[in-house]
C-alpha positions, 0 to 999 in steps of 0.5 A, spaced: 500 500 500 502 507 497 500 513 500 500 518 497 504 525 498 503 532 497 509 535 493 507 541 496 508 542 505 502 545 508 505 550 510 512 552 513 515 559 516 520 561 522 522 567 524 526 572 520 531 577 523 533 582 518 538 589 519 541 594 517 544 600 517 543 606 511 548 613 511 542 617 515 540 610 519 539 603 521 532 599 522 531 591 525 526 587 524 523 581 527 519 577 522 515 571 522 513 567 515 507 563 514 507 560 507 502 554 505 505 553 498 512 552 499 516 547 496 520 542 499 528 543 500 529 538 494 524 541 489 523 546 485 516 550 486 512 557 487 512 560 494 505 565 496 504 566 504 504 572 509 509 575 513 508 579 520 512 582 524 515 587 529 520 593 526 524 599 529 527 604 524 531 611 524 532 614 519 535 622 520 530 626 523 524 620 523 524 615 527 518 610 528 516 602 529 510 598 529 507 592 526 508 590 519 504 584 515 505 583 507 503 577 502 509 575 499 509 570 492 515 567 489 519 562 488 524 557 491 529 552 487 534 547 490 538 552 494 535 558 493 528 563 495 526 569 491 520 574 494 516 579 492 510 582 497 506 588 499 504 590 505 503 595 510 503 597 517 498 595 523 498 600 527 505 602 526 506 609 527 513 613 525 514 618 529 518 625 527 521 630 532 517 635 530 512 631 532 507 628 526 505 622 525 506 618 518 503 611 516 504 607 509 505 601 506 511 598 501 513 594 496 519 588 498 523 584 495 528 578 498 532 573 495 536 568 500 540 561 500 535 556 502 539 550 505 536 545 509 531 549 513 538 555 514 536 562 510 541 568 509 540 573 504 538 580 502 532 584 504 530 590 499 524 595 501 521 601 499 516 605 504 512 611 502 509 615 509 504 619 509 504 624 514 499 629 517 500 636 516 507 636 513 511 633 506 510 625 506 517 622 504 519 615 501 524 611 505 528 605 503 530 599 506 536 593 504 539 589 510 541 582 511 536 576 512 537 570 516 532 565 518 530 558 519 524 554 516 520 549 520 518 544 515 510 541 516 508 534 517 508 530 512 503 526 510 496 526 507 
């Protein structure tokens, strides 16, 4: 008797930490991925989920934090992931020192190598802040990634 095995794991993720430094700042971030399409180690094959997580940026003048999610698709061959996502920030305020207060979303993009759950890469991202009573700005982000991925039960 055979059973039968999904090629795909349910679903797969762990946590990420991503940081940088520009020349007008830094930011870190502590993230968590949930992707229920994703392929296993040793197959290649498309990627969709969401990330969430918690973010610390100063940029110059600006500082802020708050709560971020994104959807992301891409793709995950043998020893390599590429994402692109949206997303926005869940209640995430940033703070200026002339006290506005500005919200937005942003576009990411990642591309790690992926070996035997262990991921390192680099983590690009665009934000554009809307902010109440003064210019909105567009700030950028590209950091380091490292991760590890639990893989889902097998079966079924």
């Amino acid at each position: 008797m055979q059973v039968a095995r999904a090629p795909y794991d349910r679903a797969a993720g762990g946590p990420t930490l991503t940081g940088g430094v520009t020349g007008n700042g830094g930011f870190g971030r502590l993230a968590f991925e949930a992707m229920p399409t994703f392929p296993t180690f040793w197959r290649a094959g498309f990627v969709a989920g969401f990330e969430a997580g918690i973010e610390s940026w100063r940029d110059g003048d600006a500082a802020g934090g708050g709560f971020t999610y994104a959807g992301v698709i891409g793709v995950r061959v043998p020893g390599l992931r590429a994402t692109i996502g949206i997303g926005d920030e869940l209640g995430a305020a940033r703070w200026m020192d002339d006290g506005h207060v500005a919200f937005g979303g942003f576009a990411l993009a990642n591309v790690s190598i992926d070996l035997f759950g262990i991921r390192a890469g680099i983590d690009a991202r665009i934000a554009h802040q809307l902010v109440a009573g003064a210019p909105d700005f567009t700030r950028t982000q590209l950091g380091i990634s490292v991760g590890y991925t639990w893989p889902a039960k097998r079966g079924l």
